[in-house]
C-alpha positions in Angstrom: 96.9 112.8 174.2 100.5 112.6 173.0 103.6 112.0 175.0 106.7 114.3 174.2 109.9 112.5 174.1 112.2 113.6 176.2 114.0 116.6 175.9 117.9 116.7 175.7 117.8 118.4 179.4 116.1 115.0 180.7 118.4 112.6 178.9 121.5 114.7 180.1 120.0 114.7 183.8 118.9 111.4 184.0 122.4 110.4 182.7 124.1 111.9 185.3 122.2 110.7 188.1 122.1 106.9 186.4 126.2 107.1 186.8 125.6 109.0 190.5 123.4 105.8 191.7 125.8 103.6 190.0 128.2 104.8 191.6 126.7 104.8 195.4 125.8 101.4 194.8 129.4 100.3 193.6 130.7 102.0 196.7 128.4 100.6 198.5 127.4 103.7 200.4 123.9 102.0 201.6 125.4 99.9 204.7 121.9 97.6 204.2 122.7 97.0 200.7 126.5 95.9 201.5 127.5 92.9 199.4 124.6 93.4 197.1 125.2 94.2 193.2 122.7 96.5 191.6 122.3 97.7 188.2 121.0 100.9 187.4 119.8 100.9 183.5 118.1 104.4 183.2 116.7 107.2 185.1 113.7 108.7 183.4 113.1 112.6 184.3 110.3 114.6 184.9 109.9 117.5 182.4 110.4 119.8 185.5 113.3 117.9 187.0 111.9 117.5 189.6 111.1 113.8 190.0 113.0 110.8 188.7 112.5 107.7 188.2 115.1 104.8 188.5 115.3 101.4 187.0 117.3 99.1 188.8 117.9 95.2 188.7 119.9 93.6 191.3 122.6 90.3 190.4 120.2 87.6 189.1 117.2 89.2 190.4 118.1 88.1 194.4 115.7 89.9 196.7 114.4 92.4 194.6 111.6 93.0 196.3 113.4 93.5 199.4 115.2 95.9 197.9 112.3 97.4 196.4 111.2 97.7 200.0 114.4 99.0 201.8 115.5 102.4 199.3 112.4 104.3 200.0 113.8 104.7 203.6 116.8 105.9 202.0 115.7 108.3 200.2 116.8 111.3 201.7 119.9 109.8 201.7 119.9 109.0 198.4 119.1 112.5 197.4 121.2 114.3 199.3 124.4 111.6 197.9 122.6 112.9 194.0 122.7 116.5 194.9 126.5 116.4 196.1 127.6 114.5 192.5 125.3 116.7 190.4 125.3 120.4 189.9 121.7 121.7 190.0 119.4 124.3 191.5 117.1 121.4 193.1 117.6 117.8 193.2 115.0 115.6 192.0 112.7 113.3 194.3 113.7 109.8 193.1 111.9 106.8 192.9 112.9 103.0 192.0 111.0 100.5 189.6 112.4 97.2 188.9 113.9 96.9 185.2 112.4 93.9 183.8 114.0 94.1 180.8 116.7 91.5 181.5 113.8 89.0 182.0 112.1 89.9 179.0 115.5 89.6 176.9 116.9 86.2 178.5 113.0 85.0 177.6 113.4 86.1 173.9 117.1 84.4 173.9 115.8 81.5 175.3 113.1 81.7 172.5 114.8 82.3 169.6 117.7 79.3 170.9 114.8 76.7 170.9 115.1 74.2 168.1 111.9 74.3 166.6 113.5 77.2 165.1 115.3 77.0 161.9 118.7 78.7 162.2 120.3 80.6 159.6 
């Protein structure tokens, strides 16, 4: 079974909850999360809009899995902050994944620098 790309609704949605997060976490709205940086690289919609699902890497990679751990209990929280910032009929249920693809990039860098490599 193929997967559909996402439509222009999704990109447009998941956009404007990427900056919403961003923006929590800049303000730092989350008392817990006080002091800590996060990076929100995409949000990936549901074709209903109904879920979402948010990358996120904190500075460096410091305790992500703690704060893997402590969003879920902010989630309605978190939603209701998304529903404010965004105009539509129902906000999304969002998730949170960690965004290894700052790992997988400084390991490619860190490849491609090595001097068995011939540079051009």
């Amino acid at each position: 079974m193929k997967h559909k790309p996402p439509s222009q609704r999704q990109l447009k949605v998941g956009e404007l909850i990427r900056h919403s997060l961003s923006n929590m976490f800049i303000r730092g709205e989350i008392p817990y999360l006080d002091g800590t940086s996060v990076t929100v690289s995409e949000v990936q919609v549901s074709p209903d809009l109904k879920n979402a699902v948010a990358f996120i890497y904190p500075l460096a990679g410091q305790n992500a899995d703690k704060l893997l751990k402590a969003l879920p209990d902010f989630a309605g929280f978190i939603r209701t902050y998304v529903a404010k910032e965004i105009d539509m009929r129902y906000a999304p249920r969002i998730s949170f994944k960690l965004d290894n693809s700052f790992e997988y990039a400084s390991k490619i860098t860190d490849l491609l620098r090595k001097a068995e490599i011939p540079q051009q």
